[in-house]
Residue frames relative to the residue before (quaternion, step in Angstrom):
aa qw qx qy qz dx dy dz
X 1.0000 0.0000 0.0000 0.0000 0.00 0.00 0.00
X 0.4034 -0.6935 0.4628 0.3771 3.87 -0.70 0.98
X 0.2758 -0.7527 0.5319 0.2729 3.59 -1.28 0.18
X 0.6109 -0.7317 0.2688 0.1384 3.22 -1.09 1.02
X 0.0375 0.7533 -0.5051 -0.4196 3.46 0.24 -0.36
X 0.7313 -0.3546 0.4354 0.3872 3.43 -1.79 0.12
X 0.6315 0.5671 -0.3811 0.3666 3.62 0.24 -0.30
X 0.5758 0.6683 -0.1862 0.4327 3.30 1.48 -1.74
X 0.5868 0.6408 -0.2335 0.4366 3.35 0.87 -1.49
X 0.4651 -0.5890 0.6403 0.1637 3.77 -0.95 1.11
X 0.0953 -0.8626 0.4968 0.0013 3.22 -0.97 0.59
X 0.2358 -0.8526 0.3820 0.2673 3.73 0.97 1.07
X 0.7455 0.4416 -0.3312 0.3734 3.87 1.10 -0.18
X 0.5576 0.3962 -0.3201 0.6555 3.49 1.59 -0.29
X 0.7517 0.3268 -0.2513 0.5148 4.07 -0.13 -1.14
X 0.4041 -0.5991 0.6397 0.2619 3.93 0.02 -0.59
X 0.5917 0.6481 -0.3203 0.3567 3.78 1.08 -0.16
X 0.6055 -0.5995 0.2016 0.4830 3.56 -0.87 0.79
X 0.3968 -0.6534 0.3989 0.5065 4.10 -0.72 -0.01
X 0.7386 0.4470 -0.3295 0.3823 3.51 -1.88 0.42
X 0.6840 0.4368 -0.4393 0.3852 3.43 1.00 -0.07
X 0.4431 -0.7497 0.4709 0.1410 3.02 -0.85 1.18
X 0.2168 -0.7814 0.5797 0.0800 3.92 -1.04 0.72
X 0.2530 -0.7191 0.5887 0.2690 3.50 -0.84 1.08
X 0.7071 -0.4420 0.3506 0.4263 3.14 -1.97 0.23
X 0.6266 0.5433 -0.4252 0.3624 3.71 1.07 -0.12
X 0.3791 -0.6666 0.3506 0.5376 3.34 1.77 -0.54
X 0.1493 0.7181 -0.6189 0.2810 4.01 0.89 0.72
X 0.0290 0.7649 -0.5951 -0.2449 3.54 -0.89 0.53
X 0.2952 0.7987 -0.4688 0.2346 3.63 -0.03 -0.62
X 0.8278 0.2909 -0.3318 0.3465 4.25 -0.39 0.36
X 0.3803 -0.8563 0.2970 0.1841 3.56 -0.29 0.90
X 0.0438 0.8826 -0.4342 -0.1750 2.85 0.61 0.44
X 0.1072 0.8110 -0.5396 0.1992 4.31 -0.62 1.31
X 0.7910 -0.3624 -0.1578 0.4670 3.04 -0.03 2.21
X 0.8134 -0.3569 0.0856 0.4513 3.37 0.77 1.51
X 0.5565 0.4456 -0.3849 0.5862 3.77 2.01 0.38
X 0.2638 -0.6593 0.6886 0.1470 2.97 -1.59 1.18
X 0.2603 -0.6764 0.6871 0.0512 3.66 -1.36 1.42
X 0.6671 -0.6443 0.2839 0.2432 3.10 -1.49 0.63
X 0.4727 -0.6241 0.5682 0.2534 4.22 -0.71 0.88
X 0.2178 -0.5734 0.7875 -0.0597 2.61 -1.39 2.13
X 0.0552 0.5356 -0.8402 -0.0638 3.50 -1.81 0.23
X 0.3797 -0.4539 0.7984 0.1111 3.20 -1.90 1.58
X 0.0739 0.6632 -0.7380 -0.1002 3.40 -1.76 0.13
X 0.1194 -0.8152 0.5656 0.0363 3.86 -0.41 1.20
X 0.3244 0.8401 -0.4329 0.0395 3.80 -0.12 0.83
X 0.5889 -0.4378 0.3229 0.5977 3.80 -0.21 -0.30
X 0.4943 -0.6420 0.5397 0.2286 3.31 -1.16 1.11
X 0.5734 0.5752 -0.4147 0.4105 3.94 -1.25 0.87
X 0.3440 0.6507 -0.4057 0.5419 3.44 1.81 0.63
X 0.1683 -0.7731 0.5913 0.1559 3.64 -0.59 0.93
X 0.8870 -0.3648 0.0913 0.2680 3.45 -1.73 0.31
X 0.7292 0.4962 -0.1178 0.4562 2.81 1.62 -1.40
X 0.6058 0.5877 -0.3044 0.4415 3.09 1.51 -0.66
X 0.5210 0.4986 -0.4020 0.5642 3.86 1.52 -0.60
X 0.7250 0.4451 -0.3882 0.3543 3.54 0.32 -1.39
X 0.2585 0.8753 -0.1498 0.3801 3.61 1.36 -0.19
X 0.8304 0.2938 0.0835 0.4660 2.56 0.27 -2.13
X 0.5983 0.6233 -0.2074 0.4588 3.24 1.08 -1.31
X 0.7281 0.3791 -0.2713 0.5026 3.55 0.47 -1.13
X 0.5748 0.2884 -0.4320 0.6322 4.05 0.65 -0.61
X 0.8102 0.2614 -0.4734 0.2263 3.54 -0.77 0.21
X 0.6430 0.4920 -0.4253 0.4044 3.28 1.39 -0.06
X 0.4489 0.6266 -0.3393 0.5392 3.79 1.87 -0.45
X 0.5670 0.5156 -0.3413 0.5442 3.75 1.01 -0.42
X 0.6594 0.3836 -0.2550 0.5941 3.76 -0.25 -1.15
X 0.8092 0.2896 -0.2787 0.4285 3.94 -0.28 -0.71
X 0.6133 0.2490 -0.4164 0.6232 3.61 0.92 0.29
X 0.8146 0.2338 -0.3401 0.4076 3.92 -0.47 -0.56
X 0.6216 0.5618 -0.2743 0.4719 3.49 0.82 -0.98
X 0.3173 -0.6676 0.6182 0.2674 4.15 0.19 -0.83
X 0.4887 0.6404 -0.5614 0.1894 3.76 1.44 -0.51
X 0.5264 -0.6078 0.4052 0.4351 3.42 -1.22 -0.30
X 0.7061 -0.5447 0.2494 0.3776 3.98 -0.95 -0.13
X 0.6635 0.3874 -0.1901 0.6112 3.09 1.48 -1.03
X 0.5894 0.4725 -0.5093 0.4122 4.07 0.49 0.09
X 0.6884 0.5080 -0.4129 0.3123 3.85 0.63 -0.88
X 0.2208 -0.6958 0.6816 0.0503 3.22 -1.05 1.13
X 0.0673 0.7794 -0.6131 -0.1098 3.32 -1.53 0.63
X 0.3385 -0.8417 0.4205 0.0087 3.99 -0.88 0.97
X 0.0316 0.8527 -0.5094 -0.1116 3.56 0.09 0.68
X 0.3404 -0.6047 0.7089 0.1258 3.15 -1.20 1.05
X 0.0543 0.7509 -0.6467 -0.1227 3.94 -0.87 0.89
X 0.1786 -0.7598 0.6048 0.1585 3.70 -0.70 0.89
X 0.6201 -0.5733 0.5258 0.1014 3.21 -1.41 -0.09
X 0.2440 -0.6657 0.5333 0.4614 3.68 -0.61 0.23
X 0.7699 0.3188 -0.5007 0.2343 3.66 0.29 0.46
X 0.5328 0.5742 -0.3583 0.5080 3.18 1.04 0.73
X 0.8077 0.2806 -0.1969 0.4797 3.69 1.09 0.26
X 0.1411 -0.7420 0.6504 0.0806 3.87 -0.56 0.66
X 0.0488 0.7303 -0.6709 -0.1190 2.80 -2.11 -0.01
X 0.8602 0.1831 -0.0435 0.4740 3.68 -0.32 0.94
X 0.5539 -0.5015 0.1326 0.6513 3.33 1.85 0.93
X 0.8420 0.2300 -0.2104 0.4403 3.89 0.54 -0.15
X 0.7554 -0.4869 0.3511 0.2627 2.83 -1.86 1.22
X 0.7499 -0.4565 0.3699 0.3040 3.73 -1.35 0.20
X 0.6427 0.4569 -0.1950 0.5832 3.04 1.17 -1.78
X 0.7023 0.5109 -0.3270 0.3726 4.13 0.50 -0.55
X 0.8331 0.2837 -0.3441 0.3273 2.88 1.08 -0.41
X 0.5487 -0.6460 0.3140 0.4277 4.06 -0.89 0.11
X 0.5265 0.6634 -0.2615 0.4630 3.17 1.23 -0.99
X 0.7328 0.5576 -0.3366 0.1968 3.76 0.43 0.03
X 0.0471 0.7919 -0.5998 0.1039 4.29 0.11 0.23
X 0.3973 -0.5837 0.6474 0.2869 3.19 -1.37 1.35
Protein backbone atom coordinates (compact mmCIF):
# COMPACT_ATOMS: atom_id res chain seq x y z
CA UNK A 1 0.00 0.00 0.00
CA UNK A 2 1.71 3.54 -0.98
CA UNK A 3 2.41 5.76 2.05
CA UNK A 4 1.17 9.08 2.36
CA UNK A 5 2.82 11.93 3.50
CA UNK A 6 0.94 14.35 5.85
CA UNK A 7 0.93 17.11 3.46
CA UNK A 8 -0.98 14.85 0.75
CA UNK A 9 -3.76 14.35 3.23
CA UNK A 10 -6.91 16.83 2.63
CA UNK A 11 -7.42 18.73 5.43
CA UNK A 12 -11.19 19.77 6.25
CA UNK A 13 -9.80 22.90 8.35
CA UNK A 14 -7.25 24.38 5.88
CA UNK A 15 -8.80 22.83 2.27
CA UNK A 16 -12.63 22.73 3.30
CA UNK A 17 -12.48 19.08 1.83
CA UNK A 18 -13.86 15.92 3.29
CA UNK A 19 -11.14 14.42 6.07
CA UNK A 20 -8.82 11.28 5.17
CA UNK A 21 -8.89 11.66 1.62
CA UNK A 22 -5.75 11.31 0.47
CA UNK A 23 -4.24 13.35 -2.77
CA UNK A 24 -1.64 12.04 -5.14
CA UNK A 25 1.27 14.06 -6.24
CA UNK A 26 -0.77 14.31 -9.51
CA UNK A 27 -3.62 15.70 -7.39
CA UNK A 28 -6.03 12.35 -8.04
CA UNK A 29 -8.24 12.29 -5.08
CA UNK A 30 -10.22 9.22 -4.61
CA UNK A 31 -8.65 6.40 -1.79
CA UNK A 32 -9.45 6.48 1.81
CA UNK A 33 -7.13 6.06 3.58
CA UNK A 34 -8.72 5.06 7.72
CA UNK A 35 -6.31 3.52 10.16
CA UNK A 36 -3.96 2.16 7.54
CA UNK A 37 -7.19 0.48 5.28
CA UNK A 38 -7.68 1.46 1.88
CA UNK A 39 -11.73 1.39 0.97
CA UNK A 40 -12.97 1.41 -2.31
CA UNK A 41 -12.93 4.90 -4.94
CA UNK A 42 -16.14 6.45 -5.71
CA UNK A 43 -16.09 9.21 -8.53
CA UNK A 44 -19.54 11.31 -8.84
CA UNK A 45 -19.51 12.70 -12.40
CA UNK A 46 -22.30 15.62 -12.81
CA UNK A 47 -22.61 16.65 -16.55
CA UNK A 48 -25.30 17.58 -19.10
CA UNK A 49 -27.37 14.65 -19.93
CA UNK A 50 -27.07 13.37 -23.94
CA UNK A 51 -23.82 11.19 -23.43
CA UNK A 52 -24.48 7.83 -25.07
CA UNK A 53 -23.55 4.30 -23.76
CA UNK A 54 -20.34 3.95 -25.18
CA UNK A 55 -19.25 7.18 -24.41
CA UNK A 56 -20.04 6.39 -20.37
CA UNK A 57 -18.62 2.88 -20.88
CA UNK A 58 -15.68 5.06 -22.08
CA UNK A 59 -15.43 7.00 -19.37
CA UNK A 60 -15.64 4.46 -16.73
CA UNK A 61 -12.83 2.32 -18.01
CA UNK A 62 -10.24 5.55 -18.36
CA UNK A 63 -11.12 6.44 -14.96
CA UNK A 64 -10.99 3.17 -13.53
CA UNK A 65 -7.37 2.49 -15.65
CA UNK A 66 -6.45 5.84 -13.88
CA UNK A 67 -7.08 5.03 -10.07
CA UNK A 68 -5.44 1.43 -10.74
CA UNK A 69 -2.35 2.89 -12.23
CA UNK A 70 -1.81 6.27 -10.19
CA UNK A 71 -4.07 5.56 -7.33
CA UNK A 72 -2.86 1.63 -6.35
CA UNK A 73 -6.87 1.24 -5.94
CA UNK A 74 -7.82 -2.08 -7.09
CA UNK A 75 -10.06 -2.81 -10.44
CA UNK A 76 -13.02 -4.32 -9.10
CA UNK A 77 -13.42 -1.73 -5.94
CA UNK A 78 -13.62 1.54 -8.22
CA UNK A 79 -17.01 2.63 -8.54
CA UNK A 80 -18.10 5.32 -10.85
CA UNK A 81 -21.73 7.44 -10.80
CA UNK A 82 -23.18 9.73 -13.21
CA UNK A 83 -25.26 12.39 -12.18
CA UNK A 84 -27.03 13.58 -15.72
CA UNK A 85 -28.47 17.15 -15.32
CA UNK A 86 -30.35 18.98 -17.65
CA UNK A 87 -30.23 22.39 -19.17
CA UNK A 88 -33.05 23.10 -16.87
CA UNK A 89 -31.57 22.16 -13.93
CA UNK A 90 -28.11 23.84 -14.33
CA UNK A 91 -26.75 27.51 -14.91
CA UNK A 92 -23.69 29.18 -15.36
CA UNK A 93 -22.91 32.90 -15.11
CA UNK A 94 -26.47 34.23 -14.14
CA UNK A 95 -28.25 32.02 -16.86
CA UNK A 96 -29.95 28.87 -17.17
CA UNK A 97 -28.53 26.09 -19.62
CA UNK A 98 -31.39 26.27 -21.98
CA UNK A 99 -30.53 30.37 -22.20
CA UNK A 100 -27.53 30.04 -22.93
CA UNK A 101 -25.90 29.31 -26.69
CA UNK A 102 -22.61 28.38 -25.77
CA UNK A 103 -23.65 25.12 -24.18
CA UNK A 104 -23.28 21.07 -25.61
CA UNK A 105 -23.38 18.00 -23.51
Amino acid sequence: MPKIREEERADTHRSGGPPNVARSRTGVPGIRHERGMRSVPNVTIEWLQGRTLDQKRKVIAGITDLLVDVADARKEAVQVTFINMSKEDWGRGGLLGIDRTDVVP
